[in-house]
ZAMARGU-4260 file (C-alpha; in steps of 0.2 Angstrom, whole numbers, plus 5000, padded with zeros to 4 digits):
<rodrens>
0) 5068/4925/4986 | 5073/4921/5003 | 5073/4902/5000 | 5086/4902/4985 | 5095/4912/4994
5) 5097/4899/5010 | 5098/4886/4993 | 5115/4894/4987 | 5122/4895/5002 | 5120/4876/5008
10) 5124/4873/4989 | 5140/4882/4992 | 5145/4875/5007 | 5143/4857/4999 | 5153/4860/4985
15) 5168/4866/4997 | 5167/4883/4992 | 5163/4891/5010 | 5179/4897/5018 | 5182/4903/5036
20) 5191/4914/5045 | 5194/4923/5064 | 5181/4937/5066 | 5198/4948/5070 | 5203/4946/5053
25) 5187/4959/5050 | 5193/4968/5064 | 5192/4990/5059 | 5181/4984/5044 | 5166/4991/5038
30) 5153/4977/5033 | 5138/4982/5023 | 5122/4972/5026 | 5109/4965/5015 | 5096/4969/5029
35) 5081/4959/5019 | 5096/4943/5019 | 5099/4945/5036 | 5082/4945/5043 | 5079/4928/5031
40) 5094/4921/5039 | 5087/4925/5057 | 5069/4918/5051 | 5077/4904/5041 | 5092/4899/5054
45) 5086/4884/5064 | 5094/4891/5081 | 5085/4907/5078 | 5070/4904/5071 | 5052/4904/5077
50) 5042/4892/5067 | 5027/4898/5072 | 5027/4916/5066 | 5016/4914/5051 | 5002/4907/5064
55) 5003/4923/5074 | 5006/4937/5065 | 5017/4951/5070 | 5036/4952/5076 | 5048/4939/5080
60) 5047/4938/5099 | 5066/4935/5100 | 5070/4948/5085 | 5077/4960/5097 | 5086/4951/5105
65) 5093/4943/5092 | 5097/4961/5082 | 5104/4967/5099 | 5116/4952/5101 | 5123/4953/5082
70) 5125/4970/5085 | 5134/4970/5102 | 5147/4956/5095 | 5150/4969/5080 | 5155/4979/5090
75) 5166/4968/5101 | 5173/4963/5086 | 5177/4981/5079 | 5167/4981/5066 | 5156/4994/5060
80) 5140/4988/5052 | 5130/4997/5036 | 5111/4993/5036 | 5106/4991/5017 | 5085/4987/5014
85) 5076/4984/4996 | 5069/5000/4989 | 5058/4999/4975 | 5053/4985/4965 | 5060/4982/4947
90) 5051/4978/4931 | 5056/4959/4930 | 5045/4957/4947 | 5030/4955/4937 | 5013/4949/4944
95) 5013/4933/4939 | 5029/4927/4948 | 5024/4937/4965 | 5005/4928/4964 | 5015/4910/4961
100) 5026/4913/4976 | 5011/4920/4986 | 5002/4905/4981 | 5016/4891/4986 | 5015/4902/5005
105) 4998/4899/5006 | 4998/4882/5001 | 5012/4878/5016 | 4999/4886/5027 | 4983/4878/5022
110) 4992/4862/5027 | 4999/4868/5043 | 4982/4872/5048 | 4977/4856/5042 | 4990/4848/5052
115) 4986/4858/5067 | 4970/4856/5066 | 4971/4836/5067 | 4981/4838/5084 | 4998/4834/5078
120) 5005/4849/5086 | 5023/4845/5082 | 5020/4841/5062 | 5012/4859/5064 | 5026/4869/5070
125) 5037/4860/5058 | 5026/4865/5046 | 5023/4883/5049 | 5041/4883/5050 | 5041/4880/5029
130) 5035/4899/5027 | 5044/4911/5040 | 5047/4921/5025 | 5031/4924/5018 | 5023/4944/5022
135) 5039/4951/5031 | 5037/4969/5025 | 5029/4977/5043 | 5043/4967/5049 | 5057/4974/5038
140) 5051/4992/5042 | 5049/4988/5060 | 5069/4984/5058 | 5074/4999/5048 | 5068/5011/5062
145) 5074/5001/5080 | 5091/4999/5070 | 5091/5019/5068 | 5087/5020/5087 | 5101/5008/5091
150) 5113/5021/5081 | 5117/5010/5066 | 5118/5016/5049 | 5103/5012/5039 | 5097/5016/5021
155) 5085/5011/5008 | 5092/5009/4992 | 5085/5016/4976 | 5080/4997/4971 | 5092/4984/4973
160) 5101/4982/4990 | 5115/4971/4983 | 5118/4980/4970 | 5120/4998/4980 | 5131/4986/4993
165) 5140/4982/4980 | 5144/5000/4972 | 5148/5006/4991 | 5162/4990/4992 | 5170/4994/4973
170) 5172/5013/4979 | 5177/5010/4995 | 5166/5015/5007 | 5161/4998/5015 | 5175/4983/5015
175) 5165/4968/5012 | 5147/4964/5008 | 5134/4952/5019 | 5121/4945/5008 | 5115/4932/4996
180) 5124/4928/4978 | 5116/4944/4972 | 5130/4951/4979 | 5143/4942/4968 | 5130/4944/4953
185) 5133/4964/4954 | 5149/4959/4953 | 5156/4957/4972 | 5174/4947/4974 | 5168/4939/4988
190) 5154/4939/5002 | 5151/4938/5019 | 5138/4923/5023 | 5139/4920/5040 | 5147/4927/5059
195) 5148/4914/5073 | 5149/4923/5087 | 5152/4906/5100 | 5167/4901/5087 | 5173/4918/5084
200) 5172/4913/5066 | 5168/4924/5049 | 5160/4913/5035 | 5163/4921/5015 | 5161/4915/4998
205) 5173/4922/4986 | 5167/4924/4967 | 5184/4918/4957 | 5182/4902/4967 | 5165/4896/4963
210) 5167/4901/4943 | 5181/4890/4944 | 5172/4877/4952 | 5159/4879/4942 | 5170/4882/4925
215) 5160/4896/4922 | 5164/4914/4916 | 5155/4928/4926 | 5141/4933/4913 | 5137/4913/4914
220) 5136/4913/4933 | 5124/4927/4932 | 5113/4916/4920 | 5112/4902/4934 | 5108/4913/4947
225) 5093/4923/4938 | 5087/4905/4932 | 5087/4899/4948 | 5080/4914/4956 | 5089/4928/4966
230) 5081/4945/4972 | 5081/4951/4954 | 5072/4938/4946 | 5060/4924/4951 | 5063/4906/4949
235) 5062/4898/4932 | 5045/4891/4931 | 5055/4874/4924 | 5062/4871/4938 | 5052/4880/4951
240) 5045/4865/4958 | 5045/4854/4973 | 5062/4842/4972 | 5073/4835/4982 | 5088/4844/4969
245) 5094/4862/4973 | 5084/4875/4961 | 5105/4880/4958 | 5109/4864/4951 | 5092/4861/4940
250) 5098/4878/4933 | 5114/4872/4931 | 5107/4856/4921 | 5095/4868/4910 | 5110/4877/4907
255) 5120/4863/4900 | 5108/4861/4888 | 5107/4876/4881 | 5128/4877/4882 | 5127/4888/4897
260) 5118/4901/4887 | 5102/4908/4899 | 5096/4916/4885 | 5095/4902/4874 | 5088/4891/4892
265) 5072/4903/4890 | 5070/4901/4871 | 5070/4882/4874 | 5058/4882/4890 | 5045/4892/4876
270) 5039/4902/4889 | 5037/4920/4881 | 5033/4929/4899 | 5050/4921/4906 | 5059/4925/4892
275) 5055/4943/4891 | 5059/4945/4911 | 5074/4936/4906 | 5077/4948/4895 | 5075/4962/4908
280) 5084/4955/4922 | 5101/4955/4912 | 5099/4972/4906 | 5096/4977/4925 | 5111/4968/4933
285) 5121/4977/4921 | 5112/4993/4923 | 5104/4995/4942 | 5099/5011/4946 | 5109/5016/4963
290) 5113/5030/4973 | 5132/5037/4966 | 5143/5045/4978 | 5141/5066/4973 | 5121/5060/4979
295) 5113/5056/4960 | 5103/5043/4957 | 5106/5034/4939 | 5112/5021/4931 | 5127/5008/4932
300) 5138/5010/4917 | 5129/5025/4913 | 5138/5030/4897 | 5131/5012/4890 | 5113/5012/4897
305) 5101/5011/4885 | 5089/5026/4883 | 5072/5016/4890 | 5077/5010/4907 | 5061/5013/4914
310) 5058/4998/4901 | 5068/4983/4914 | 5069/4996/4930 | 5054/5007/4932 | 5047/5024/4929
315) 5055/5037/4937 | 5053/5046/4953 | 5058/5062/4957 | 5077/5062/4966 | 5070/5072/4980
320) 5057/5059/4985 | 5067/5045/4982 | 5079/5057/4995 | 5064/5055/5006 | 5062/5038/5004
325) 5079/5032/5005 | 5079/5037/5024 | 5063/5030/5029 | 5050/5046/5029 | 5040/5036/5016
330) 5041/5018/5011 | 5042/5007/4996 | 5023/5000/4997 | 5014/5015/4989 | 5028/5020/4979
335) 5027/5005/4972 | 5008/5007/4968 | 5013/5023/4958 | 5027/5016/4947 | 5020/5000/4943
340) 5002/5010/4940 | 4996/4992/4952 | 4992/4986/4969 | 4992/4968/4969 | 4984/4960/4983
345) 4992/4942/4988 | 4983/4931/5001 | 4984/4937/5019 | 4993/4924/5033 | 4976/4914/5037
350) 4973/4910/5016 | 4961/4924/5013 | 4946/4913/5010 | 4933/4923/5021 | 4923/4936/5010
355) 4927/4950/5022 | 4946/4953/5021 | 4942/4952/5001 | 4929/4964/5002 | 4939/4974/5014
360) 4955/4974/5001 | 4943/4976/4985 | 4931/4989/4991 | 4932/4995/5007 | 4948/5001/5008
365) 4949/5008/4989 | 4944/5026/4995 | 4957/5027/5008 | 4971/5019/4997 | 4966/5031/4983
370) 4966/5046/4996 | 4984/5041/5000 | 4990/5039/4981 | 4980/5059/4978 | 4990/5066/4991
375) 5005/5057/4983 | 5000/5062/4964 | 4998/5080/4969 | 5016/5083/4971 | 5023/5070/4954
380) 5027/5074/4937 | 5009/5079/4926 | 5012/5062/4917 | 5003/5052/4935 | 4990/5063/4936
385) 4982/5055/4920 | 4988/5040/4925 | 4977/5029/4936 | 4984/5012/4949 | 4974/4997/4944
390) 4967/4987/4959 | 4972/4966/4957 | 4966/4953/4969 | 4972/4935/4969 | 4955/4928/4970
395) 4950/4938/4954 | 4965/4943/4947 | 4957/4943/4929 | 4945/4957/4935 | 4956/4972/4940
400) 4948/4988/4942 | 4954/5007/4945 | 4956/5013/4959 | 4949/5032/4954 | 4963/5042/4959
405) 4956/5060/4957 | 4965/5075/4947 | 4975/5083/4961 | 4970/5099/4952 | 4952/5096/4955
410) 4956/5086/4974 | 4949/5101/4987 | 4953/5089/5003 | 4971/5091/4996 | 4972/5110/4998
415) 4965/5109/5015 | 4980/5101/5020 | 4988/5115/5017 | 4981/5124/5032 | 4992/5116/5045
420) 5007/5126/5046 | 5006/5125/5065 | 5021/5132/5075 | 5028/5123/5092 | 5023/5141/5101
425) 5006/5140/5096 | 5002/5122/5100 | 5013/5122/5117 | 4997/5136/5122 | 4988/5120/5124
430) 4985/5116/5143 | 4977/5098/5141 | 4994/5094/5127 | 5007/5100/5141 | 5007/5082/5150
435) 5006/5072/5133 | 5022/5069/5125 | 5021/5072/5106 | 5033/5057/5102 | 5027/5045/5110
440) 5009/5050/5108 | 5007/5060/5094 | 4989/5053/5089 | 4983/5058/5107 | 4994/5073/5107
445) 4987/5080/5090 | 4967/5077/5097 | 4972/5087/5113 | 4978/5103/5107 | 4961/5104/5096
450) 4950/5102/5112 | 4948/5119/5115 | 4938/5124/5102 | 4945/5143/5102 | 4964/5137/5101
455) 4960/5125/5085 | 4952/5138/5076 | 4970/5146/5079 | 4976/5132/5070 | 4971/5139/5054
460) 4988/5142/5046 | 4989/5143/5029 | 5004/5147/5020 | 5007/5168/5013 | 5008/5170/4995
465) 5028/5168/4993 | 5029/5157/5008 | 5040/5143/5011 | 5049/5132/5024 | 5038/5138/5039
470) 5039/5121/5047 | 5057/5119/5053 | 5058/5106/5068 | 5058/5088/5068 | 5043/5092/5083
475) 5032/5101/5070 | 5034/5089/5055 | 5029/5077/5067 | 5013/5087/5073 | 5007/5094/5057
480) 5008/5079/5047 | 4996/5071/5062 | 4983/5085/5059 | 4982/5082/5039 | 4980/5065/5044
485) 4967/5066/5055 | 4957/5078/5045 | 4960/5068/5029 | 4951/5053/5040 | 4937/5064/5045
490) 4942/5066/5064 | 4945/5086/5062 | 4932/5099/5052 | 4937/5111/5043 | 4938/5125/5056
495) 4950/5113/5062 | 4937/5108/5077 | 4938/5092/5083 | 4921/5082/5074 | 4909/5069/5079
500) 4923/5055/5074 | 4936/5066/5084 | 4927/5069/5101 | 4922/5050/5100 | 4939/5046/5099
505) 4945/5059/5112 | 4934/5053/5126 | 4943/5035/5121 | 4955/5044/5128 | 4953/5051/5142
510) 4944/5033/5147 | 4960/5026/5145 | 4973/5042/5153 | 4961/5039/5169 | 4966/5022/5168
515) 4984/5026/5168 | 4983/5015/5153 | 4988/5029/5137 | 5007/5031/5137 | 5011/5016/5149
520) 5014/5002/5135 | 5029/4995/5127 | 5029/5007/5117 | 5021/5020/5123 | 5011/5023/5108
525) 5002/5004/5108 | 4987/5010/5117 | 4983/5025/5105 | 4985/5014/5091 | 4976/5000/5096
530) 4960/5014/5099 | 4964/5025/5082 | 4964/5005/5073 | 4948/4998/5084 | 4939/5018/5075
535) 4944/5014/5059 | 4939/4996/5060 | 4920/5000/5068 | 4919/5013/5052 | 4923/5000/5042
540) 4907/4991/5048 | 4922/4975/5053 | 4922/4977/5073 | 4908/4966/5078 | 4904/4948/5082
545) 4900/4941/5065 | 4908/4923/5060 | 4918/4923/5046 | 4922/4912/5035 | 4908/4901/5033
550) 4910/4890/5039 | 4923/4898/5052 | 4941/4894/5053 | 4948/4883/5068 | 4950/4894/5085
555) 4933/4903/5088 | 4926/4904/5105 | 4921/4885/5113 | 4913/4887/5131 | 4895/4892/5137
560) 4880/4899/5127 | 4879/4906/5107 | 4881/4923/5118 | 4895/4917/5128 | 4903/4914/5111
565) 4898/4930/5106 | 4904/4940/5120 | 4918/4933/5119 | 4924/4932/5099 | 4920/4951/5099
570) 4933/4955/5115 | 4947/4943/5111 | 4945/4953/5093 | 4949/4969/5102 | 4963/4962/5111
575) 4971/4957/5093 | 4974/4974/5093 | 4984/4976/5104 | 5002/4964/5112 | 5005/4953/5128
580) 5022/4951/5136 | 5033/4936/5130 | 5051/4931/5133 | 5061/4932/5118 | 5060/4917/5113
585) 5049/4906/5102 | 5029/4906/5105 | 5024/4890/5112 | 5003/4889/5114 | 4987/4887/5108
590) 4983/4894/5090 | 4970/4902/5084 | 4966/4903/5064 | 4950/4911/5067 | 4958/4927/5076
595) 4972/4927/5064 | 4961/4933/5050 | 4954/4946/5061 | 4971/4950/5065 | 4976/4952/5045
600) 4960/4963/5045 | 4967/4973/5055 | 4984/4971/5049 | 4975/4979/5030 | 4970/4994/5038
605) 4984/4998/5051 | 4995/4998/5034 | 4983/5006/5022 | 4983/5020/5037 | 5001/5020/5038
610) 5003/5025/5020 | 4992/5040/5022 | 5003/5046/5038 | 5018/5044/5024 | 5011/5054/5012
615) 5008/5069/5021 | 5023/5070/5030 | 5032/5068/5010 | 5020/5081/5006 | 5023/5095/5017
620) 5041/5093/5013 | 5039/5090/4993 | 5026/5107/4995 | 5039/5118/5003 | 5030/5119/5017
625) 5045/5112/5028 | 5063/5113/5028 | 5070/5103/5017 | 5087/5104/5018 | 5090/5098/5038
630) 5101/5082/5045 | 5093/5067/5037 | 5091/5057/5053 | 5079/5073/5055 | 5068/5060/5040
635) 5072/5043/5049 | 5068/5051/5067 | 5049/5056/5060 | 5048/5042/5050 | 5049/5031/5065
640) 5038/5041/5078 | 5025/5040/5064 | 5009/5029/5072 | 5006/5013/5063 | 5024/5006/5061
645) 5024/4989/5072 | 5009/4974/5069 | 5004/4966/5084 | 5003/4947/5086 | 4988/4939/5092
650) 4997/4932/5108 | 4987/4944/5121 | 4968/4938/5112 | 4974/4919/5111 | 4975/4923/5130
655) 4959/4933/5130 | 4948/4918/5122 | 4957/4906/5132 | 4953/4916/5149 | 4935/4919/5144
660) 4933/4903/5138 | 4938/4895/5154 | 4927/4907/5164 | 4913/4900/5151 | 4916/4884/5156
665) 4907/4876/5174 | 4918/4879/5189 | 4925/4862/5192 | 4931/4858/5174 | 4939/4877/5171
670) 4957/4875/5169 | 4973/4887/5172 | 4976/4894/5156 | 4993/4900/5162 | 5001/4883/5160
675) 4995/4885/5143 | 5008/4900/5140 | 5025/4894/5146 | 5035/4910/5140 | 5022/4924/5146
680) 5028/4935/5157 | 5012/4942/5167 | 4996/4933/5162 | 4986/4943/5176 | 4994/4960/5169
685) 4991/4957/5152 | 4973/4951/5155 | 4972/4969/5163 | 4978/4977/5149 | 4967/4970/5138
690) 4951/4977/5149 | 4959/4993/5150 | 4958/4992/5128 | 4940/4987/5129 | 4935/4999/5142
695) 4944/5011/5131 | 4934/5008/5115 | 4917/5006/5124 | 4918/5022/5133 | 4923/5031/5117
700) 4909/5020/5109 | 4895/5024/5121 | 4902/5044/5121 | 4899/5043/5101 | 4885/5054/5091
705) 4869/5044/5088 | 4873/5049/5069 | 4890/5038/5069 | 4889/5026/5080 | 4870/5017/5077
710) 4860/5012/5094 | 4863/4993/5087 | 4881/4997/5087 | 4881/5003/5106 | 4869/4989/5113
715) 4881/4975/5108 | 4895/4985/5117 | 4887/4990/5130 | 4878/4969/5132 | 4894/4963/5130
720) 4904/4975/5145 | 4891/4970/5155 | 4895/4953/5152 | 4911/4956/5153 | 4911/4966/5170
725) 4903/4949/5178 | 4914/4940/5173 | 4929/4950/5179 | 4921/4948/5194 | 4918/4930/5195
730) 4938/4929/5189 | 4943/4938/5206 | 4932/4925/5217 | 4944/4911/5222 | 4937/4894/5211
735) 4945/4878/5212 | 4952/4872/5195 | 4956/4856/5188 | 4973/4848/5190 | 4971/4852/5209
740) 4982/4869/5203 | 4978/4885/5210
</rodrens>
């Protein structure tokens, strides 16, 4: 609801209802953010914004930057700043207002391609610019864990961040809120919109002030916001529309209607649907589930709430879980999945109109999502083991289908996770691990120690009858949750050898250590996880040079021969996997629709991976196979050195397709691509990282069992390398360029 909430705040500071203050005013306070609102304003804010982010995928180039800067003037300024991030999703977000946002998104995009694709490069940006909001979740997580490395204070609330901001400021813990007017629904006096750091300046809204201005009482003003849309309910389907008004004050005009009654608003709009998630919303606002100070997880007004809360909140997770959860170990996604019994697929950043990424979401990745949710099940109340997650796709939403979670009492790949209780002393007996750092490799780190066949066989550790709590340190949560991972993907037999999948990926690399490559990116675990992704992607039958959509989007490969073309799509889709080296600031470039939707293919499956990772490391704990009582950054310390927790962009392929396009081209009309990338740091360097990925994945490729990786499969790697190679070497042959540059 990122949009109503920058649309309250201009309405706000139209109407004269903004004040200001100095920054030292705030000066030994302790400010609780609204992380989800403070990202939008980042996204939203015309001096920090990068228009082109939907177009790209990925972080934020300047995000750091940004999160550093706010962070360091906090500190200047004294103050002392509390991280709150959305946790699970209520009952009033209901499918049919999530797939009407999703399909506004996508409509903005489709036209900025459209726009782009006509050569009005400025409309473009402009227009991209319109949905900055749409499909932050990877960047939301990605915040979460570099705000823990910077030391801040960060938590997930149960569901509502605003309303668990606002229970921390009513019992004193923080001093003021930062947010949106969700903050002043739950009941805040006031709340902080805005620090200017060049002024010195705080900006704050105070609650008595717009009631009076408004000539509202509070239950009213609660009414206007819900109508309008706020992060508790969508956007009255009335007023949800395209107009030059602010939804705030078309909400105020249905509610002078209907004599500032919201209820009575819905029954005139005669939308049952609405009314209903109406009808929830209020009961939530006055009843939020939030984390309470002696550590419980219930209620607002406890002593009123009525007995079926699941009805307008949720069902009910277990408190120890939702203690997981709440410092990052697992994330809201596939907890989500359980409670809502749903996973509702919304189109990906390109517009989802190629047959592969739907097939990919509806049926490829269905084993591995319900693999996930098993693990998950095991450990839950008996009431989710009979109770199956629906699968519902935006481009045939009327034909949902189960996902076929299996009885955890009859799931055997379950128990053999329960195997792996591996101490540090046993795996530190592993010659080839001692040089790998598990933290910053733990994929790599967790394939080494099983090379030697007699030492894996060792790893066989399953727990004695009466056993518990044999995993204690942070290092061996981090480890054994790898091996269940990789065993659960079929990289690790049941002797706990390495298997066909697992040697392939294992002389990936040592390709890539020789190449001094493994361990030497920013982060150090970008190489790995661009291999691991490029496996999982080839198993998926997805890593190849095929065309899609039909016809293909905008962006494909230009220069030379159909095989040129070839060679070259299937390369720049490799280098989607992996990041190029930008200034932090806004992306200025060529585009490329056609690799975006690679890049969201990828993007699926990277998360879909992710979610397993979570799983098992909630598991072991849920099982009692690891301490569970420990220092909870011990939980947001794993939960960050988990693999698949940052989505690359697809800046190092754009510059991939644009080098080997160039190369493709005839000598005297090749240009230099690096006057196409102003804000690239090293084109050469990045250009060397991307060989180093290919090289990586081919040698693991070529290393592969014929009864895994088909001869066809090999052949277009190995013809495409040696392409490649030649043209690597024609690069390095000085060739004059147009423009007389050099």
């Amino acid at each position: 609801m990122s949009a109503e909430s920058l649309a309250f705040k201009e309405w706000a500071r139209a109407e004269g209802l903004v004040l200001s203050g100095d920054v030292a005013e705030f000066d030994g306070a302790t400010i609780g953010f609204d992380a989800e609102d403070y990202l939008n304003s980042l996204l939203n804010n015309v001096s920090t914004r990068e228009p082109l982010l939907p177009a790209l995928g990925g972080l934020p180039f300047a995000l750091q930057q940004h999160v550093d800067s706010d962070l360091s003037s906090l500190e200047d300024a004294g103050i002392k700043a509390i991280f709150m991030f959305n946790g699970l999703d209520i009952a009033c977000h209901d499918r049919k207002s999530i797939m009407r946002e999703s399909q506004k998104a996508t409509k903005t995009l489709n036209e900025a391609w459209s726009v782009y694709d006509q050569g009005r490069g400025d409309d473009a940006v402009v227009a991209f610019g319109r949905a900055c909001t749409y499909r932050t979740s990877h960047i939301l997580r990605y915040l979460f864990h570099y705000l823990h490395k910077k030391g801040v204070h960060v938590q997930v609330a149960p569901y509502n961040a605003a309303a668990q901001l606002v229970y921390l400021d009513q019992e004193g813990y923080i001093s003021a809120c930062y947010g949106s007017a969700s903050c002043l629904v739950f009941g805040a006096d006031k709340v902080v919109t805005h620090f200017d750091w060049d002024t010195k300046k705080a900006s704050w809204i105070e609650l008595s002030q717009v009631l009076s201005k408004l000539m509202f009482k509070q239950h009213q003003f609660v009414d206007l916001c819900l109508l309008s849309g706020s992060s508790i309910l969508a956007t009255m389907p009335e007023i949800d529309i395209d107009a030059p008004i602010p939804k705030i004050v078309a909400a105020r005009t249905v509610l002078n209607r209907a004599n500032q009654d919201g209820h009575l608003a819905c029954l005139q709009s005669k939308d049952e649907e609405y009314l209903a998630l109406f009808r929830k919303a209020k009961f939530a606002v006055k009843h939020m589930v939030v984390l309470h100070e002696n550590g419980e997880i219930k209620q607002l007004d406890f002593e009123n709430a009525p007995s079926d809360t699941h009805e307008f909140i949720n069902t009910r997770l277990p408190e120890e879980l939702m203690a997981y959860h709440a410092h990052g170990l697992i994330g809201s996604r596939i907890l989500n999945w359980r409670t809502r019994q749903e996973i509702l697929e919304t189109p990906p950043l390109d517009g989802g109109t190629s047959k592969a990424y739907q097939d990919l979401v509806q049926d490829k990745l269905r084993p591995l999502r319900a693999r996930s949710l098993t693990v998950l099940t095991n450990r839950l109340h008996r009431y989710f083991h009979k109770q199956d997650v629906n699968l519902v796709c935006w481009f045939n939403e009327s034909n949902k289908k189960a996902l076929g979670i299996k009885d955890p009492s009859q799931d055997t790949i379950t128990k053999d996770a329960e195997s792996w209780h591996v101490r540090d002393s046993l795996a530190n007996q592993s010659a080839e691990a001692k040089s790998i750092k598990l933290n910053q490799s733990p994929i790599q780190y967790a394939i080494a120690v099983l090379s030697d066949d007699a030492l894996a066989k060792k790893t066989v550790t399953p727990r004695k009858e009466g056993e518990h709590s044999v995993i204690s340190k942070p290092s061996e949560l981090l480890s054994n949750t790898m091996w269940r991972f990789l065993q659960d993907r079929g990289y690790i037999n049941s002797n706990h050898t390495l298997s066909a999948w697992g040697k392939a990926l294992k002389a990936a690399f040592d390709h890539t250590s020789s190449d001094k490559y493994l361990g030497a990116t920013n982060p150090p675990n970008e190489a790995e996880e661009s291999i691991f992704v490029a496996f999982e992607l080839l198993r998926l039958d997805l890593l190849n040079a095929k065309q899609f959509p039909i016809p293909p989007y905008s962006g494909a490969p230009l220069r030379g021969t159909e095989a040129d073309k070839a060679h070259t799509l299937l390369i720049s889709r490799i280098a989607c996997l992996g990041t190029f080296e930008h200034e932090q600031i806004g992306y200025t470039g060529p585009l490329s629709r056609n690799l975006l939707a690679f890049q969201q293919l990828a993007a699926a499956v990277r998360d879909s991976l992710r979610d397993l990772a979570e799983v098992h490391a909630c598991n072991m704990m849920l099982s009692g196979s690891a301490v569970r009582i420990r220092d909870t950054a011990d939980y947001t310390d794993v939960g960050g050195r988990l693999p698949f927790g940052k989505e690359p962009d697809i800046g190092l392929a754009l510059v991939v397709k644009s080098h080997l396009d160039e190369l493709s081209n005839t000598p005297d009309r090749r240009s230099d691509i690096k006057r196409w990338f102003n804000h690239a740091h090293n084109i050469d360097a990045d250009l060397q990282k991307a060989w180093k990925l290919w090289d990586a994945i081919n040698a693991g490729i070529q290393a592969a069992d014929s009864a895994i990786v088909n001869s066809e499969t090999k052949n277009l790697f190995q013809n495409t390398d040696a392409w490649l190679q030649k043209k690597r070497q024609e690069a390095e042959s000085p060739i004059p360029v147009q423009n007389g540059e050099s």
